[in-house]
C-alpha positions as CSV (number, residue, x, y, z in Angstrom):
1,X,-8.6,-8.1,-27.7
2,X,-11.6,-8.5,-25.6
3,X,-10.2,-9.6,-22.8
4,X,-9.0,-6.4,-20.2
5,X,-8.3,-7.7,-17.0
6,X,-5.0,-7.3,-15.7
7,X,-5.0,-10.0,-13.9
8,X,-1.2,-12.2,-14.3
9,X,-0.3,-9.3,-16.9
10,X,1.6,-6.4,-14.9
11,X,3.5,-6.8,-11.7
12,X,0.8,-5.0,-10.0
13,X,-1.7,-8.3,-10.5
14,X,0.5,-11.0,-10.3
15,X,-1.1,-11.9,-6.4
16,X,1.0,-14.5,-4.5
17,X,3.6,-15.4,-7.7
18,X,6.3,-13.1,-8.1
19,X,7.4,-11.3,-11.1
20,X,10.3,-12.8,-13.1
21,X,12.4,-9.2,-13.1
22,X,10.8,-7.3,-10.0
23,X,12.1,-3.1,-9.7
24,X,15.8,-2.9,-8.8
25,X,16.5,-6.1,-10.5
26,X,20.0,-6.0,-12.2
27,X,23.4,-7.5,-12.5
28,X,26.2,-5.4,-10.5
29,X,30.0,-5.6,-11.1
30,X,31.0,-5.5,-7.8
31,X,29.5,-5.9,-4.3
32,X,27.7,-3.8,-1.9
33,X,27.1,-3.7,2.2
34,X,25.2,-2.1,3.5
35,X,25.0,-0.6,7.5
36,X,24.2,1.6,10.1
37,X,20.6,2.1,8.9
38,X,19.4,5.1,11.3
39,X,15.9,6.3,11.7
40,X,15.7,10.2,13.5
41,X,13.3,10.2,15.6
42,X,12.6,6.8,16.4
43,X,9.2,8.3,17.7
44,X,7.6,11.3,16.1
45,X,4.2,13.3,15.5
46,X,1.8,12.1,13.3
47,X,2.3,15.5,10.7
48,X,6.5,15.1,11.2
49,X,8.7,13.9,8.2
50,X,11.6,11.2,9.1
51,X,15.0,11.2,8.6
52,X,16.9,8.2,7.7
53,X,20.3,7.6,7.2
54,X,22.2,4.6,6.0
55,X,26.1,3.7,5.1
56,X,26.9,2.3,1.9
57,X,30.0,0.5,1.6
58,X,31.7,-0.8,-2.2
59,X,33.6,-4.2,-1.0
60,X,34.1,-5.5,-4.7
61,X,37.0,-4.7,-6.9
62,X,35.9,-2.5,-9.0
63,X,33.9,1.4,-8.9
64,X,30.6,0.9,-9.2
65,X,27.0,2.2,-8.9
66,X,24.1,1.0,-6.7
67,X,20.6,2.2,-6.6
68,X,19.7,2.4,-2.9
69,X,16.1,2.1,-2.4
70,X,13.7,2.7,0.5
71,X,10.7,1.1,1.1
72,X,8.0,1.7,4.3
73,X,5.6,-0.9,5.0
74,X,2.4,0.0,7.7
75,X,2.3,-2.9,10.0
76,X,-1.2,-2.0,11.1
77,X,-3.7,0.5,8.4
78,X,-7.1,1.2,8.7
79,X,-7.5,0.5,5.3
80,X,-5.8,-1.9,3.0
81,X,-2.2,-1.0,1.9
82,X,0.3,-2.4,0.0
83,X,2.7,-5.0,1.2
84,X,5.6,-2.4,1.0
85,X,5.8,1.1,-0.4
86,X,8.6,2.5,-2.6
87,X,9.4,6.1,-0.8
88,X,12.5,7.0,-1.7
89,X,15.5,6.0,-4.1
90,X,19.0,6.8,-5.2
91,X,22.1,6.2,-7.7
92,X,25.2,6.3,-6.2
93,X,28.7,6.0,-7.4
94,X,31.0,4.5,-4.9
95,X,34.8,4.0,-5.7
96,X,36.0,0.3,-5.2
97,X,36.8,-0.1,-1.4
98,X,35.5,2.9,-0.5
99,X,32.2,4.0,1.5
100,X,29.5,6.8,1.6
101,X,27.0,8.3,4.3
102,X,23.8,8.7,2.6
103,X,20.9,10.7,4.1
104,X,17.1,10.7,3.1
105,X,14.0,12.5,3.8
106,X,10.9,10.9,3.7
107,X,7.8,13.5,4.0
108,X,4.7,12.6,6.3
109,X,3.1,11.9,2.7
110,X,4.6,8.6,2.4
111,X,2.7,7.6,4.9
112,X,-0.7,8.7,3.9
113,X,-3.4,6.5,3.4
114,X,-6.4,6.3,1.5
115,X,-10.1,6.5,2.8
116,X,-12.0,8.9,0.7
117,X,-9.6,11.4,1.2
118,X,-5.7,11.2,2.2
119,X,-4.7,11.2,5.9
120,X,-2.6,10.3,8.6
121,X,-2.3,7.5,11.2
122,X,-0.7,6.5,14.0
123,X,1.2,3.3,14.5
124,X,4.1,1.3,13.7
125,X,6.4,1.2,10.7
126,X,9.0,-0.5,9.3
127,X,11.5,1.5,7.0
128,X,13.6,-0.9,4.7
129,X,16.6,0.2,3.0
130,X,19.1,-1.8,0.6
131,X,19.8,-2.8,-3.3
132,X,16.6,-4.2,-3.7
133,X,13.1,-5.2,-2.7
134,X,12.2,-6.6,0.8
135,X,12.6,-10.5,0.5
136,X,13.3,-10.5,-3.3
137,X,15.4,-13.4,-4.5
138,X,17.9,-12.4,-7.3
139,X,21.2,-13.7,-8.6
140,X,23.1,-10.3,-7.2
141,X,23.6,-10.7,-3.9
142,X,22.0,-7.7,-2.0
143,X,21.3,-6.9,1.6
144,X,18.2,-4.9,2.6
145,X,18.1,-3.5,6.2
146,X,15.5,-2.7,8.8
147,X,14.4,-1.0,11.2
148,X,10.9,0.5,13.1
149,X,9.9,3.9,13.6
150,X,6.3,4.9,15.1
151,X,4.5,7.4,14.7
152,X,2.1,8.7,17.4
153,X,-0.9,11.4,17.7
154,X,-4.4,11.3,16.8
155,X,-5.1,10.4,13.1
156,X,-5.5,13.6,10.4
157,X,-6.3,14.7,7.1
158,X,-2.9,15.3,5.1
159,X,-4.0,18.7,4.4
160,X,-4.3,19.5,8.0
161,X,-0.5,19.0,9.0
């Protein structure tokens, strides 16, 4: 092989084409809703970690899992970022027509950035949470929520919260 670059090879190059099985793809046996997606504190300190809390609901016929995931996307960054972020993710068994309360920490280091060292910024956020990737297009239906948080305070070095 002399050829290395990554480039249309891993989901990480594929630029604006997306990948044929992106994470969280998958085939469910029942159906999943999700709701009251809550961010505590809607406002918080720069160094402070956020809580998040979101209800999952089983409304197909049969017991079932479902991998809640989280993502965080920076809607302003010094520095380039990634679209979304992966920060937090779960398996959860839910009986058929039954729901569950699920809670989630997501440290101050989720939302660190890189500029020759890791740090801190200010600004605004939006936290998604549901079955699947932001905007992904499968053959499972899945919901993904939303909602903003920001964060306020002068920007820091991680190590200094």
């Amino acid at each position: 092989m002399e050829n290395y670059t990554m480039e249309g090879r891993t989901y990480r190059y594929y630029g604006q084409e997306a990948p044929l099985y992106p994470f969280g793809y998958g085939l469910s046996y029942t159906t999943f809703r999700y709701r009251d997606l809550v961010l505590s504190p809607p406002v918080l300190p720069v160094c402070a970690n956020l809580s998040v809390s979101v209800v999952l609901e089983n409304t197909g016929p049969r017991d079932s899992e479902e991998v809640v995931q989280l993502y965080l996307r920076w809607e302003q960054s010094s520095v380039p970022v990634p679209r979304w972020q992966l920060v937090a993710f779960r398996r959860v068994a839910v009986l058929a027509g039954r729901e569950t309360k699920l809670s989630f920490q997501v440290p101050a280091e989720q939302r660190a950035v890189w500029a020759q060292d890791w740090h801190l910024e200010p600004g605004t956020f939006t936290l998604f949470a549901g079955g699947q990737q932001p905007g992904q297009k499968t053959r499972a239906p899945s919901e993904v929520l939303s909602a903003r948080f920001s964060v306020t305070g002068a920007a820091r070095p991680l190590r200094g919260c």
